[in-house]
C-alpha positions in Angstrom: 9.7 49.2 -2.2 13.3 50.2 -1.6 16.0 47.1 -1.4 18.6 47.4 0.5 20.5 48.4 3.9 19.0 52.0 4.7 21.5 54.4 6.0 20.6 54.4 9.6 21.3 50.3 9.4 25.0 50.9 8.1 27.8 49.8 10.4 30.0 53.0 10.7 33.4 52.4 10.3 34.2 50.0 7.6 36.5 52.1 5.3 34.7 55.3 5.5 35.0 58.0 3.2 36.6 61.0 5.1 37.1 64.1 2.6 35.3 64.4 -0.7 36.7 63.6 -3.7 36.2 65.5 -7.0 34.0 63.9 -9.4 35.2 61.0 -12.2 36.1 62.9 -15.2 33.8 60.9 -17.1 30.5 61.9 -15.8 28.8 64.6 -17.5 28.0 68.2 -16.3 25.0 67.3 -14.9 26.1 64.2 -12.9 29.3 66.5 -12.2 27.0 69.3 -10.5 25.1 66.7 -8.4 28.2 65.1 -7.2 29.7 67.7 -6.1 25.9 68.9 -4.3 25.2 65.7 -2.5 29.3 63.8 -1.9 29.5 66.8 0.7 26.3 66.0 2.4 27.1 62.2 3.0 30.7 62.6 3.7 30.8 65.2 5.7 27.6 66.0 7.3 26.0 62.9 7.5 28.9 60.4 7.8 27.5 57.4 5.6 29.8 56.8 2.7 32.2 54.2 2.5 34.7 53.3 -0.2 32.4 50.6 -1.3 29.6 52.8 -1.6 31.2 54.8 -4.1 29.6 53.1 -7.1 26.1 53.9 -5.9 27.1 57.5 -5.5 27.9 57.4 -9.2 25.3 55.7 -10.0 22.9 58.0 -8.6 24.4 60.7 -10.4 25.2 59.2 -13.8 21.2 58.4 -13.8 20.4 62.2 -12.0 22.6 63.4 -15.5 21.1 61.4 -18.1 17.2 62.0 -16.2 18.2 65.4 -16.9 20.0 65.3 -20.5 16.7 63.0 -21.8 14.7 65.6 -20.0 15.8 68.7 -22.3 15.3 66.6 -25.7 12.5 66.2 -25.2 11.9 69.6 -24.3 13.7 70.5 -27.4 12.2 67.8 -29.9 9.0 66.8 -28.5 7.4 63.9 -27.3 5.9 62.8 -29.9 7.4 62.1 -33.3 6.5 64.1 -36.8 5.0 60.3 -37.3 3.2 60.2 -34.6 5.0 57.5 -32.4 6.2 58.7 -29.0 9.9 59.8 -28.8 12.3 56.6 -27.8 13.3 59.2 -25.0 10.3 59.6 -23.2 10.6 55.6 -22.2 14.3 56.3 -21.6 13.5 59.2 -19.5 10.4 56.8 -17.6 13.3 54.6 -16.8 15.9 57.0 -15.6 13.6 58.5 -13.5 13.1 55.3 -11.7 16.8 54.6 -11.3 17.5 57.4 -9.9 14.8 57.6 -7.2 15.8 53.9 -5.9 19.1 55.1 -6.3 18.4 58.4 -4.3 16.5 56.3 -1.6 19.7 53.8 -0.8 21.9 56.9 -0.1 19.0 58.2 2.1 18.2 61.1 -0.4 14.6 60.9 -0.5 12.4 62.3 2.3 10.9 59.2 2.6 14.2 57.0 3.3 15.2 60.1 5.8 11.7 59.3 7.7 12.3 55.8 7.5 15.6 56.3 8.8 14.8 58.7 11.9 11.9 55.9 12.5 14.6 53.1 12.6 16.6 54.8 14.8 13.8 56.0 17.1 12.7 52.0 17.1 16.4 51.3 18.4 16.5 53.9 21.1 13.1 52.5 22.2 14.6 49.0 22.8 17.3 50.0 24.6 14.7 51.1 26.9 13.5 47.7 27.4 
């Protein structure tokens, strides 16, 4: 279960972000590239970043860079150690992984937290109905 305010609950207009800025010079490559694929979507398109959401944006892709870094040693060394104990990485990976799907999910990056949203919203247009 996800924590959190879900996109479709955030109150607009509380120092949005209005153009994209480039990437801290500190991530890696990999949570470079995925900054620069997903800041455009919630800037621009979808209209949900503010300044103080900034941190979760990099910490979505500081863990979507080191899911992926872990990912390729282990590809390169293995799993499992010459002495037969499971790579350190493979739990680091485990970990990542799981950071960066609740991160993904409280910037709405998930399909789920999309469906969740659209439901939310659908529930708020029906009690205005009412």
């Amino acid at each position: 279960m996800t924590r959190g305010l879900k996109p479709s609950t955030i109150t607009p207009g509380t120092s949005p972000v209005m153009t994209v800025p480039p990437p801290p010079s500190y991530l890696s490559k990999d949570a470079k590239a995925e900054w620069r694929r997903v800041a455009p979507i919630l800037i621009l398109e979808r209209k949900v970043l503010t300044v103080a959401d900034m941190g979760a944006l990099e910490n979505y892709c500081i863990a979507l860079g080191t899911m992926r870094e872990l990912h390729r040693l282990l590809q390169a060394e293995g799993h499992v150690l010459p002495t037969g104990k499971r790579h350190p990485a493979s739990t680091a990976l485990l970990q990542t992984q799981q950071q960066q799907l609740r991160a993904a999910a409280e910037l709405g990056l998930t399909p789920s937290a999309r469906s969740r949203a659209a439901l939310s919203e659908a529930a708020a247009d029906d009690e205005d109905f009412l």
